[in-house]
C-alpha positions as CSV (number, residue, x, y, z in Angstrom):
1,X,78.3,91.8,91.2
2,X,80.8,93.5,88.4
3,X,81.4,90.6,86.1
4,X,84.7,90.6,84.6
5,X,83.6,90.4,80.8
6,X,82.1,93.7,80.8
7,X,85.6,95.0,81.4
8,X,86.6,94.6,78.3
9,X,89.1,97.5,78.0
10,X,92.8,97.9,79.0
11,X,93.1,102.1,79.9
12,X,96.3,103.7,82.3
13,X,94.9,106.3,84.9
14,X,97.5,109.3,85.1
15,X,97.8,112.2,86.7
16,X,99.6,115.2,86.2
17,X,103.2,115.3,87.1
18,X,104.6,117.9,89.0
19,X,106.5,120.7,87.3
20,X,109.5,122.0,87.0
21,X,109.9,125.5,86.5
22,X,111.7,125.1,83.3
23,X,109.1,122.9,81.9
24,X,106.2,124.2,79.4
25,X,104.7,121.5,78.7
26,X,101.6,119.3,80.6
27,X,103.4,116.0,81.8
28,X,101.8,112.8,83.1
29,X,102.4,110.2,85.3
30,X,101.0,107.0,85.5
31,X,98.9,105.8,88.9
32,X,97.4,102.3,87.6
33,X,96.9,100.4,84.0
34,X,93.1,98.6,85.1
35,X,91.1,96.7,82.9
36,X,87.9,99.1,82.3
37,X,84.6,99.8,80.4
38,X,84.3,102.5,77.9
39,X,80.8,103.8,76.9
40,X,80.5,107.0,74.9
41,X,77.2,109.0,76.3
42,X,77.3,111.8,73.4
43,X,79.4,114.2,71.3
44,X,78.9,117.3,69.5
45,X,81.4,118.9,67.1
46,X,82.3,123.0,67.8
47,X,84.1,125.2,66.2
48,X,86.5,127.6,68.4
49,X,89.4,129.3,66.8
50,X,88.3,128.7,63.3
51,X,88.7,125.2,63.7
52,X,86.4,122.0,64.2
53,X,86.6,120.3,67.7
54,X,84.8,117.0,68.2
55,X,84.0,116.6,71.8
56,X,82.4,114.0,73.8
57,X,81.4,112.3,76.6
58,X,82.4,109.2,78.3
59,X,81.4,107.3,81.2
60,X,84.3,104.3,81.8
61,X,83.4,101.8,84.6
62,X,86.6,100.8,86.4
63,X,86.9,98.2,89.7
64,X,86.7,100.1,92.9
65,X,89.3,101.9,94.1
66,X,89.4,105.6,96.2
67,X,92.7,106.7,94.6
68,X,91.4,108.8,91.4
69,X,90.3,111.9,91.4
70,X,88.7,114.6,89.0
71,X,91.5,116.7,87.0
72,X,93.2,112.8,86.3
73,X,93.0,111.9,82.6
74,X,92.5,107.7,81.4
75,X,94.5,106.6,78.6
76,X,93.0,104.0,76.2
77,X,95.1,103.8,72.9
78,X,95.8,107.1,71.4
79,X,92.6,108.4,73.1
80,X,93.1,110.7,76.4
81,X,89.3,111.2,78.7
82,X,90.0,114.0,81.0
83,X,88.3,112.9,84.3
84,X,85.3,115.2,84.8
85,X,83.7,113.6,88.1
86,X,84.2,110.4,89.8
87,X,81.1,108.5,90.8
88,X,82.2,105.3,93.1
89,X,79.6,102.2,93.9
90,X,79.8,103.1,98.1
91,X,76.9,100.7,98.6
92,X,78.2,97.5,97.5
93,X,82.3,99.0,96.8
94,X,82.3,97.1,92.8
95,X,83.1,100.2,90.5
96,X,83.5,103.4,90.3
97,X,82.0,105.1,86.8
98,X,84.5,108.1,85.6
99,X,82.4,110.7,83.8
100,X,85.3,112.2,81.4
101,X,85.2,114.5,78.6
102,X,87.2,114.1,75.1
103,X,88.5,116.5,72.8
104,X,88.4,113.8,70.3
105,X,86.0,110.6,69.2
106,X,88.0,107.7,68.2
């Protein structure tokens, strides 16, 4: 059984909006605000474009649901995790684990 404590985070699920032609920038929608649990696997700092780039990787537990999909992004604060893969419980329907990558470690 998922026991409420462990979800000690507050993160919004969005997705992307749909566009306009006019607009050139990415813009997001919300779908839920759950409560969640963030753990961050690993991260590794790049350099692309003569710049440093910390990345990671996330895996945030959330209560099941069948309405998120990969390409979604989960908010917590100011940090965004771009939903890699979606992994749900189907034996016993508790959680579903996001795997999501970050640009950034906060």
């Amino acid at each position: 059984m998922l026991r409420a404590g462990s979800l000690n985070r507050t993160v919004r699920i969005e997705r992307r909006a749909k566009a306009k032609p006019q607009d050139f920038e990415i813009r997001w929608e919300e779908v839920a605000t759950v409560p969640a649990n963030i753990r961050m696997l690993n991260g590794k700092e790049v350099m692309a474009a003569n710049a440093n780039i910390s990345m990671g990787t996330a895996s945030i537990r959330i209560r099941y649901r069948t309405d998120i999909r990969a390409g979604m992004r989960v908010v917590h604060g100011d940090a965004a995790f771009h939903v890699t893969a979606v992994l749900p419980d189907y034996a016993r329907r508790e959680h579903v684990d996001l795997t999501c990558q970050t640009d950034d470690i906060h």
